[in-house]
C-alpha positions as CSV (number, residue, x, y, z in Angstrom):
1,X,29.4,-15.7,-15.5
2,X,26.3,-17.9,-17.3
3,X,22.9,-15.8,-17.6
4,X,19.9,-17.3,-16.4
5,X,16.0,-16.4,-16.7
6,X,14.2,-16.0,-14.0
7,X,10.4,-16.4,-15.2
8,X,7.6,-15.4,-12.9
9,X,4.7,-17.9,-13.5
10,X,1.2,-16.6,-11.4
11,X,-2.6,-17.0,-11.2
12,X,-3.3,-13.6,-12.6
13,X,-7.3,-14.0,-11.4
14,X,-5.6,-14.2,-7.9
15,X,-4.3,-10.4,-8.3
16,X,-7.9,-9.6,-9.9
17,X,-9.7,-10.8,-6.9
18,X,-7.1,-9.4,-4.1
19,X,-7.6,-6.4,-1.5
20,X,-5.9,-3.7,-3.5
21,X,-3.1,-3.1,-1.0
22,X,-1.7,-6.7,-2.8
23,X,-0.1,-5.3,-5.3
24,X,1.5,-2.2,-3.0
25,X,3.0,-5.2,-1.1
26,X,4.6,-7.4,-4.2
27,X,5.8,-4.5,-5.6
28,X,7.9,-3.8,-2.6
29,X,9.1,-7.7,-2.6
30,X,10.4,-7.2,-6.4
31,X,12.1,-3.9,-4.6
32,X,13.5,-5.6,-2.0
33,X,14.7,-8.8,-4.2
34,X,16.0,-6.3,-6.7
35,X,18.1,-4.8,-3.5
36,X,19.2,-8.2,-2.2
37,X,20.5,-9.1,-5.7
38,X,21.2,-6.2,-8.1
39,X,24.6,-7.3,-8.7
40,X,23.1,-10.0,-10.3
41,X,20.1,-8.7,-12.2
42,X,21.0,-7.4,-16.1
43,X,17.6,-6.5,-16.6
44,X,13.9,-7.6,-16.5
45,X,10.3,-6.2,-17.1
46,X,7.0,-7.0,-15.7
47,X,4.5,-8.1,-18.6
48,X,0.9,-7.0,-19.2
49,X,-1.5,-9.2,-18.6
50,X,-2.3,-12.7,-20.4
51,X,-5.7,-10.7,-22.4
52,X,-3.2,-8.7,-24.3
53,X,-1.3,-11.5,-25.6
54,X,-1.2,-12.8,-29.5
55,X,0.0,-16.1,-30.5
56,X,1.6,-16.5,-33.7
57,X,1.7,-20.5,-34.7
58,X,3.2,-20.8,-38.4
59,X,1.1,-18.3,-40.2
60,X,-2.0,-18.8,-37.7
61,X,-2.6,-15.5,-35.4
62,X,-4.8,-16.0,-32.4
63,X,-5.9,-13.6,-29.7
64,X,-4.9,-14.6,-26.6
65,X,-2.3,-17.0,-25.3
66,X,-2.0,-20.7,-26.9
67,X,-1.8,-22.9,-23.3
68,X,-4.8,-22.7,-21.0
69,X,-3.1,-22.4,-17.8
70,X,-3.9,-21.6,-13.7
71,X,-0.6,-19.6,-13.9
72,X,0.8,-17.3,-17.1
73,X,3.9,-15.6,-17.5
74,X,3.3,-12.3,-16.3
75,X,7.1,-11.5,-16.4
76,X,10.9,-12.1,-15.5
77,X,14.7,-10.9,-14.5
78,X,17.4,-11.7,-16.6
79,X,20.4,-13.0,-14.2
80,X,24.3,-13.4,-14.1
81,X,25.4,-16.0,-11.8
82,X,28.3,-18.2,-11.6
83,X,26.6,-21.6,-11.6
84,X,22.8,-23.1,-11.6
85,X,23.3,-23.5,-7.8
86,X,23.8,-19.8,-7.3
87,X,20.8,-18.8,-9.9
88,X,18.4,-20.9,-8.3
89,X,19.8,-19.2,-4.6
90,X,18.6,-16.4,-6.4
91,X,15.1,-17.4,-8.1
92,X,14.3,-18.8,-4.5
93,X,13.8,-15.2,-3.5
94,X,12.2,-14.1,-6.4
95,X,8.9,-13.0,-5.1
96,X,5.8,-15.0,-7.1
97,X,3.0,-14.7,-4.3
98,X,0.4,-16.5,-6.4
99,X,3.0,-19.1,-8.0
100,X,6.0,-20.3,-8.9
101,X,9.8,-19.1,-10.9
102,X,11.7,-21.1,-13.2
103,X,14.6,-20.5,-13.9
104,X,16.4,-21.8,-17.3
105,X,19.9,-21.2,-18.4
106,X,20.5,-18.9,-21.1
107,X,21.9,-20.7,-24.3
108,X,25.6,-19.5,-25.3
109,X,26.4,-20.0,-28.8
C-alpha cells in the first residue's frame, strides 16, 4: 500500500463569519468521512489557524504564513491506499466546505 496526504485547503474568514452551528456540522462530516474510511486513515490532525503560523525562510523568521492566499492549510489525513485512483476516491469525500483537498503521494525512499 502507497501513503497519500490528504491536505485540507479553506477560506478560514469563511468559518469566522459563519452561524456557529458550522462548525458542529463539519465536524460531524470529518466524523462521518473518518467512519466511511478508517481502514484507510493512519493518522491526521486539524491545524490551528493561519495567525499562529511562523515561517522560517533560510535564517529569516516571519510571523505569519509566507503565501497570501483565499484558502490556508488548516489541516490533513494521512492515507493508505492501493493506488492514486483509490486515494483520490478517498480525498473526494474528504469534507472542505469552504475549499478544496489535494492529495499528493507520499515519497518512499
Amino acid at each position: 500500500m502507497a501513503q497519500y496526504l490528504v491536505l485540507i485547503y479553506e477560506n478560514e474568514n469563511d468559518y469566522a463569519n459563519a452561524d456557529p452551528k458550522v462548525y458542529g456540522e463539519v465536524m460531524k462530516a470529518h466524523d462521518r468521512f473518518s467512519e466511511q474510511w478508517g481502514d484507510a486513515i493512519v493518522g491526521g490532525n486539524a491545524l490551528k489557524g493561519s495567525d499562529t503560523a511562523t515561517t522560517v525562510r533560510g535564517d529569516v523568521v516571519t510571523d505569519g504564513v509566507f503565501v497570501e492566499s483565499k484558502e490556508v492549510l488548516g489541516g490533513y489525513y494521512l492515507i493508505e491506499a492501493a493506488d492514486l485512483d483509490r486515494a483520490l476516491e478517498i480525498g473526494k469525500s474528504c469534507p472542505a466546505r469552504f475549499g478544496g483537498v489535494e492529495v499528493r503521494p507520499v515519497m518512499t525512499y
